[in-house]
N, CA, C and O atoms as a GROMACS GRO file, in nm:
protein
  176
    1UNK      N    1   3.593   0.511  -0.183
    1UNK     CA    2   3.698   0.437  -0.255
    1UNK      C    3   3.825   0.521  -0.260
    1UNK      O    4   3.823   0.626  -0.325
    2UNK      N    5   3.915   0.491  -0.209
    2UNK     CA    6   4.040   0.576  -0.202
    2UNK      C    7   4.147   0.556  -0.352
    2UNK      O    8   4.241   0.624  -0.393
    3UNK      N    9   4.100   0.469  -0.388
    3UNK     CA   10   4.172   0.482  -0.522
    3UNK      C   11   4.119   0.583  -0.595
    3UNK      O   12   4.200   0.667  -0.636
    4UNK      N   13   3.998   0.600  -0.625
    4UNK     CA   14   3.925   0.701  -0.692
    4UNK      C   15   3.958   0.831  -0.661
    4UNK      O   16   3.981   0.914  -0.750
    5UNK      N   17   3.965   0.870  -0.480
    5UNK     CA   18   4.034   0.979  -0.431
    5UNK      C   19   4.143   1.006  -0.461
    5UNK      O   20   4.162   1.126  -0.480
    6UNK      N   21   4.244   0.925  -0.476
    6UNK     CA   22   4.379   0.901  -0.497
    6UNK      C   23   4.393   1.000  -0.683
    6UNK      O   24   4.462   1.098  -0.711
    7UNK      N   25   4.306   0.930  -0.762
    7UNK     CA   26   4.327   0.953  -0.916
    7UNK      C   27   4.247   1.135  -0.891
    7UNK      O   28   4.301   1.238  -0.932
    8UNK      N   29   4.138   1.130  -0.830
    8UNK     CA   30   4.080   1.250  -0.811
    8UNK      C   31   4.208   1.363  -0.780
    8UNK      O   32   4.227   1.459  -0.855
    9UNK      N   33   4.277   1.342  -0.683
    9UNK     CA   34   4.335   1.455  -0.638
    9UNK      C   35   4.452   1.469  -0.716
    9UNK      O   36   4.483   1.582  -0.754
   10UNK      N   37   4.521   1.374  -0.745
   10UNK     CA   38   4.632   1.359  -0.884
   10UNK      C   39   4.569   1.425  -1.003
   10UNK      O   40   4.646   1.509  -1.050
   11UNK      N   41   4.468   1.416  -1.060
   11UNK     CA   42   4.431   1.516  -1.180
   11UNK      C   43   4.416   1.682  -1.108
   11UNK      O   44   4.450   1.789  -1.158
   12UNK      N   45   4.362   1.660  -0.996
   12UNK     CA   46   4.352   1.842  -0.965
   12UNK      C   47   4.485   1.889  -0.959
   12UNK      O   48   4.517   1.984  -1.032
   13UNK      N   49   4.564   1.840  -0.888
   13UNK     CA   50   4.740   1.836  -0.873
   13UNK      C   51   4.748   1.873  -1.029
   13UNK      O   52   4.752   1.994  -1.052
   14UNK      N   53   4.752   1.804  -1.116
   14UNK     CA   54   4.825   1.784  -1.248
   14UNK      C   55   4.754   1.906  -1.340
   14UNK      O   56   4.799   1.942  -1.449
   15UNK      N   57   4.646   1.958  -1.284
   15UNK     CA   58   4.543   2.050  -1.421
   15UNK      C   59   4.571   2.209  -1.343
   15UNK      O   60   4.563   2.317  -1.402
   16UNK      N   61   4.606   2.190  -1.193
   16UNK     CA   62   4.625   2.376  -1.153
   16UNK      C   63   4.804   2.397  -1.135
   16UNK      O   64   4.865   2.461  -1.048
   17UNK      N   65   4.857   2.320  -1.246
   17UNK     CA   66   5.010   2.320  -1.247
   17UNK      C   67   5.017   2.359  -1.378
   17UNK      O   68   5.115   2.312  -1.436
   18UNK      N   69   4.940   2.436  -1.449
   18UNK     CA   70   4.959   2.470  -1.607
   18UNK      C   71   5.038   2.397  -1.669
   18UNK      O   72   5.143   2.427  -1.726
   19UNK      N   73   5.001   2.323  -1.660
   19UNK     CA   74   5.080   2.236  -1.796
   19UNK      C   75   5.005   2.239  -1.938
   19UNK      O   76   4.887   2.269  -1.953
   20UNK      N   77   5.100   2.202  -2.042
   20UNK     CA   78   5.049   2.231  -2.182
   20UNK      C   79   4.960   2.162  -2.224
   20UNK      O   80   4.953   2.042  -2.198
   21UNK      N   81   4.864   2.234  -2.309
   21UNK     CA   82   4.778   2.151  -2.365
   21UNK      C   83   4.754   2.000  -2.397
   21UNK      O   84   4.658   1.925  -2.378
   22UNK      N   85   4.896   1.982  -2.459
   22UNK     CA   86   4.926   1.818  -2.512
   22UNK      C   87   4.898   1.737  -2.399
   22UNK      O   88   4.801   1.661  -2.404
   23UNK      N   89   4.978   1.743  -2.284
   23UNK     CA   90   4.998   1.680  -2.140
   23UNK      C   91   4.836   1.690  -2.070
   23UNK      O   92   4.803   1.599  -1.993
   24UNK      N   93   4.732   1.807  -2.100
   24UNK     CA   94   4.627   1.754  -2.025
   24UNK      C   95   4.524   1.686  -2.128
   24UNK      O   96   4.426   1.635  -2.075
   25UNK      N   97   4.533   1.677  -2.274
   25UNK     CA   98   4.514   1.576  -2.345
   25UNK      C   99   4.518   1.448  -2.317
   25UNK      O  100   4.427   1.366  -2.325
   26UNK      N  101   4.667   1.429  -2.270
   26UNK     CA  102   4.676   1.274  -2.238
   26UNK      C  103   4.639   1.245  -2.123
   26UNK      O  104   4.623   1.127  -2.093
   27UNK      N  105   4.612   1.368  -2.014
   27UNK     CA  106   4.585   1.284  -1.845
   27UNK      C  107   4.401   1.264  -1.918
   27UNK      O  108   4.336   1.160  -1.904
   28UNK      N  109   4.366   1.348  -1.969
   28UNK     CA  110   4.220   1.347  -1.981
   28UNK      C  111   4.216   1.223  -2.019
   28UNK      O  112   4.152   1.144  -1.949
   29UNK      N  113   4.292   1.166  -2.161
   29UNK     CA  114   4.260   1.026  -2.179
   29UNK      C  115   4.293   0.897  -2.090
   29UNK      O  116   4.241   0.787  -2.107
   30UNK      N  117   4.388   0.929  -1.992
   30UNK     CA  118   4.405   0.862  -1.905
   30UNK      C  119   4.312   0.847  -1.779
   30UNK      O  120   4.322   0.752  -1.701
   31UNK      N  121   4.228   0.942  -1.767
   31UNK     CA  122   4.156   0.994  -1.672
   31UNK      C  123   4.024   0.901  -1.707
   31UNK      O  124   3.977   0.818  -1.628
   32UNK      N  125   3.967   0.932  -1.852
   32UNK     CA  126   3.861   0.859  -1.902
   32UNK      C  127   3.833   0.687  -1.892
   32UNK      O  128   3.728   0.624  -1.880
   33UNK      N  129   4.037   0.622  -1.907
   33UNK     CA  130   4.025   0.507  -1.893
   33UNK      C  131   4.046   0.438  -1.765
   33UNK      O  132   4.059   0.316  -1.751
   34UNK      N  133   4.050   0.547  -1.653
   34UNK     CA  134   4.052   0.477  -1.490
   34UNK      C  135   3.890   0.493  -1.490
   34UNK      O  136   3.824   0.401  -1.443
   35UNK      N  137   3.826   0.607  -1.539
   35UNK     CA  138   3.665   0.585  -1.529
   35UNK      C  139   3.598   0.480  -1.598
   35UNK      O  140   3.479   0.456  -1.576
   36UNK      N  141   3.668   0.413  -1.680
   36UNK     CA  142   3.598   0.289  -1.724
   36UNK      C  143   3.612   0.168  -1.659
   36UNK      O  144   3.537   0.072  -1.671
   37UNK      N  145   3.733   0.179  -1.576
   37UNK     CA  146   3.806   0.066  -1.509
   37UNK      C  147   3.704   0.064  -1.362
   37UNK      O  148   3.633  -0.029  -1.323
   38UNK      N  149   3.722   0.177  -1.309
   38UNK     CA  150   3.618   0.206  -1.218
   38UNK      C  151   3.507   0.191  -1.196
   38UNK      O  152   3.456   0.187  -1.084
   39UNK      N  153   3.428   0.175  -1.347
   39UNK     CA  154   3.278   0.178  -1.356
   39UNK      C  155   3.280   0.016  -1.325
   39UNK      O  156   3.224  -0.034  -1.227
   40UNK      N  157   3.344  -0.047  -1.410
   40UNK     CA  158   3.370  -0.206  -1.464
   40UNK      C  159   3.348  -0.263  -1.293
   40UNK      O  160   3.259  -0.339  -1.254
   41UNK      N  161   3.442  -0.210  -1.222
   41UNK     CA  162   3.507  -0.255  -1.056
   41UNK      C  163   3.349  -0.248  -1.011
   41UNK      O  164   3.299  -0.350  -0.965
   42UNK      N  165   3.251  -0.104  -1.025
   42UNK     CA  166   3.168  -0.123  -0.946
   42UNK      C  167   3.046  -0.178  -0.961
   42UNK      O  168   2.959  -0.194  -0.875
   43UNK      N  169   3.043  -0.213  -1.117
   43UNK     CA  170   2.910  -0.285  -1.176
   43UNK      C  171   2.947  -0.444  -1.157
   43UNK      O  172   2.874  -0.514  -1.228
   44UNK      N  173   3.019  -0.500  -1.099
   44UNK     CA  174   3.023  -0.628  -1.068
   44UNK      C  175   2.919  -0.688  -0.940
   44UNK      O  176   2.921  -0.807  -0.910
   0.00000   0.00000   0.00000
């Protein structure tokens, strides 16, 4: 699934760029809700 690759390599991008705590707070929660979206896509 290349979307999945797509979000995969965008969080590695975004987490070995030190960014502040706050900012990987929110990708994490953003991260959690493409894994739900994802799960949803493949349990159909």
């Amino acid at each position: 699934m290349s979307t999945y690759r797509e979000i995969q390599s965008f969080l590695l991008s975004y987490y070995f760029t030190k960014n502040r705590p706050s900012k990987i707070f929110k990708i994490e929660k953003i991260n959690r809700q493409m894994i739900n979206k994802i799960a949803l896509i493949l349990t159909k």
